[in-house]
N, C-alpha and C positions, 0 to 999 in steps of 0.2 A: 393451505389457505395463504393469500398474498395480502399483506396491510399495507394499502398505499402511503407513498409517503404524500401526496398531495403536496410536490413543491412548486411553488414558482419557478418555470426554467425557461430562459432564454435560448432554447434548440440550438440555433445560428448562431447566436453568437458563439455560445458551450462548444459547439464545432469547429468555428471557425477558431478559437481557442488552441485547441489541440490537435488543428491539420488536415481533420477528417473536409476531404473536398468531393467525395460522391454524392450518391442518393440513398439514405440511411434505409435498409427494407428486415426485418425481424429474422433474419437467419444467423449462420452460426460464423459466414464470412465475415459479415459484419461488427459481427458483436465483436469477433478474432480484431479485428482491425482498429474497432474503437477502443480495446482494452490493451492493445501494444502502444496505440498514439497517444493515449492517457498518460499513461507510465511511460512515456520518453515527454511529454510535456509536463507534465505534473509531479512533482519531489514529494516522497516519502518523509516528510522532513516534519522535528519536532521544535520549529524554533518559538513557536510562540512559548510554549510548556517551558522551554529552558529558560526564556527570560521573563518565568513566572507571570505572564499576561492571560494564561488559561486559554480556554475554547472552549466554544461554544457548542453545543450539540444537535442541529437543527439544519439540513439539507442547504435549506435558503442561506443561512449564512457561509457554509462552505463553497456553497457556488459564488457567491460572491468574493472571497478571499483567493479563489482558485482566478476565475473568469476577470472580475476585474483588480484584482492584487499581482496578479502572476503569480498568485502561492502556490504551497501544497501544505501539507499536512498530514497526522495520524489517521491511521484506519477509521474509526470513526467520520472522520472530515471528508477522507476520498472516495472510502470505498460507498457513504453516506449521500454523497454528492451523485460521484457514479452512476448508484443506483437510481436516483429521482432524475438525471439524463436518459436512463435505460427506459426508465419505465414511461417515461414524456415523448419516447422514441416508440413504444407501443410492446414494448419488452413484458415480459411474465417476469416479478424478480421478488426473492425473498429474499429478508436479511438474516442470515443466521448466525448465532451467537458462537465462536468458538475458546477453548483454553488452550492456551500456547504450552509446548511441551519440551521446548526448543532446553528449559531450564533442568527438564527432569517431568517425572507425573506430577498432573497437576487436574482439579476441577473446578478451577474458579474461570469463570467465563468473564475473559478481556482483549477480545479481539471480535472485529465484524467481519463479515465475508458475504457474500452474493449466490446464491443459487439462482441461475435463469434459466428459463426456461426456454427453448427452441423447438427444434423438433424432437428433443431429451433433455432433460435438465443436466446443467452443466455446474461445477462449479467456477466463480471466477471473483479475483483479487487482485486489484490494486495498491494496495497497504498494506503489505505485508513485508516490505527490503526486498530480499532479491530469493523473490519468490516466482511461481512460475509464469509465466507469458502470455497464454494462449489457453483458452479455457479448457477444463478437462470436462470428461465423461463423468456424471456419477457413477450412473447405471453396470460400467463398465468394471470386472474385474480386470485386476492384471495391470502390466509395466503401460503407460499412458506418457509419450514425448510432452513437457512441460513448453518447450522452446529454449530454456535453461538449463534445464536435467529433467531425469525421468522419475519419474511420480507414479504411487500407486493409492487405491485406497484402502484401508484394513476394516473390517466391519466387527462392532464387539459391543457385548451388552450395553455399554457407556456409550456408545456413537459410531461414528465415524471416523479414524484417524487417516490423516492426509500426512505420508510419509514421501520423503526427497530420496534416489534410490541412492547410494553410494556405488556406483559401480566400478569398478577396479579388477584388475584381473580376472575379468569373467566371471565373476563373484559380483551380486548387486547385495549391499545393505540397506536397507531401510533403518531412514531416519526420520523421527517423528515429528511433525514442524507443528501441526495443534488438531484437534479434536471438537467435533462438531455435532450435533444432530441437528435433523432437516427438518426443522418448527421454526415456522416463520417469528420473527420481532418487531417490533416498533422499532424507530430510533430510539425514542425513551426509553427504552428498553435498559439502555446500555448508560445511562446518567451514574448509576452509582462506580460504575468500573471507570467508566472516564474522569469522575468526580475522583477518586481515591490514587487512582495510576498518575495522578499529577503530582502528588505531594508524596507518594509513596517511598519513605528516604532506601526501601528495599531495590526500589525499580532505579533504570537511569535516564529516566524522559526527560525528568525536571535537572540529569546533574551535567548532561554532554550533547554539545550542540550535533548538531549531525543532517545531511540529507542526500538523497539518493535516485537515480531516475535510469531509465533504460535511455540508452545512445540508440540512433536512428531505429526504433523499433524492437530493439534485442536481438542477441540476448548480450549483446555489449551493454556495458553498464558503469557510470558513475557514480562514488562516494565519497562525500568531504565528512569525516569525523574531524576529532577538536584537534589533532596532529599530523593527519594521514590525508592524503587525497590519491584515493585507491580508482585506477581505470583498467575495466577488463575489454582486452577485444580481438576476437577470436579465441576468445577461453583463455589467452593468456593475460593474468593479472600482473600490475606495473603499480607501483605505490613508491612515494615521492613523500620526503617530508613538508610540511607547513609551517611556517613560522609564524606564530604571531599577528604579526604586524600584519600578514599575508591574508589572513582569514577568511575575512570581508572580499577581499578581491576575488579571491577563487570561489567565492557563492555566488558571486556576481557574474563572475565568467561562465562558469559550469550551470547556473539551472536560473540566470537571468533575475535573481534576487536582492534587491537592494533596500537596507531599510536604513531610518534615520539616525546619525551620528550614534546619538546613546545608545540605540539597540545594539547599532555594529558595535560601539565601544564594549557593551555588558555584554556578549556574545563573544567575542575576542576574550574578555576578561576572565569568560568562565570555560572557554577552550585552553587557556593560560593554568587554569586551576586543575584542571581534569586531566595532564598531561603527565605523564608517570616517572 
């Protein structure tokens, strides 16, 4: 079963947004294309949470903070957004709820993700950091190209686990990145995880500024954390210190984000504080 989100969306402009210059038609090129231009336009990034200004939960306003703020935002916000793009484009999409596993086993569901449907349902994620690129197969057992790395799925009484492969010497590891089943959700759904993951003094949403986006498409990729401004391209990563003072500039340069004096100030202040 699919719950719409019934958002308000501006198609054109949402597109012209993020690049996308074809004629958008329900297949799996597409959907490929709109979910790379998303995530090289749009930052993974939790800057409102870290200067305690919260967010919102509700499609229509992250289309608005995305489309006309130049934001981005948590999974919630993009992959929330995303989907009411997808679905206004004539897409099949559910929301499913997953637990991130990145930490150890876990089953507290704080994290959203997209199943669309095409000619298979696919999975596919925006908001997730540097997560994979290009939608994958559900259906499909076995090693699955992410555009980042290779991806499989594991199937187990709990769900679905969407594991990153470690592969090295002819040897693939799986690593488990979080845990899902395929029941569809509301946005509302997810009010209490996003309501608690903001103040949570366990988590680090609310403690370190940070944002992240794919370079022309992927799987090249930028990240400014509160010290580091980390760029990978052609798989080789380069990380370069940040000073300070610097902060503000390199968000501004890197994912075209500018906000006013005091936020840069309090953002700055609390990149200062988080630095080891």
């Amino acid at each position: 079963m699919t719950i719409p989100l019934n958002a308000p969306v501006d198609v054109d402009g949402y597109l012209e947004w993020i690049g996308y210059g074809g004629t958008p038609t329900v297949d799996l090129a597409t959907l490929t294309e709109l979910q790379q231009l998303h995530m090289t336009a749009v930052p993974f990034e939790n800057l409102d949470i870290a200067l305690g200004d919260g967010v919102a939960l509700d499609a229509d306003t992250s289309i608005d903070k995305i489309v006309e703020q130049g934001r981005g935002g948590w999974c919630f916000e993009v992959n929330g957004a995303f989907a009411a793009l997808l679905e206004a484009l004539g897409f099949d999409v559910k929301l499913l709820g997953a637990a991130v596993l990145l930490g150890g086993p876990s089953r507290v569901i704080e994290h959203l993700a997209l199943e669309v449907q095409v000619d298979q349902p696919y999975l596919v994620d925006v908001g997730f950091g540097e997560c994979f690129t290009r939608p994958l197969t559900l259906n499909q057992p076995g090693r699955q190209d992410g555009g980042n790395a290779a991806y499989e799925f594991i199937a187990s009484p709990e769900g679905t686990t969407l594991a990153r492969l470690d592969e090295t010497e002819n040897v693939a590891v799986p690593v488990a990145q979080y845990r899902f089943k395929r029941v569809a959700h509301a946005l509302g759904d997810f009010a209490p995880a996003s309501a608690s993951m903001q103040v949570d003094p366990e988590k680090n949403w609310h403690k370190r500024p940070f944002a992240t986006r794919l370079l022309d498409r992927g799987p090249d990729r930028v990240t400014l954390t509160s010290n580091r401004l980390k760029i990978v391209r052609d798989g080789v990563p380069t990380e370069t210190p940040v000073a300070v003072g610097e902060w503000a500039a390199k968000l501004y340069d890197w994912f075209g984000i500018r906000l006013d004096d005091a936020a840069e100030q309090a953002l700055s202040q609390q990149a200062r504080s988080t630095r080891p």
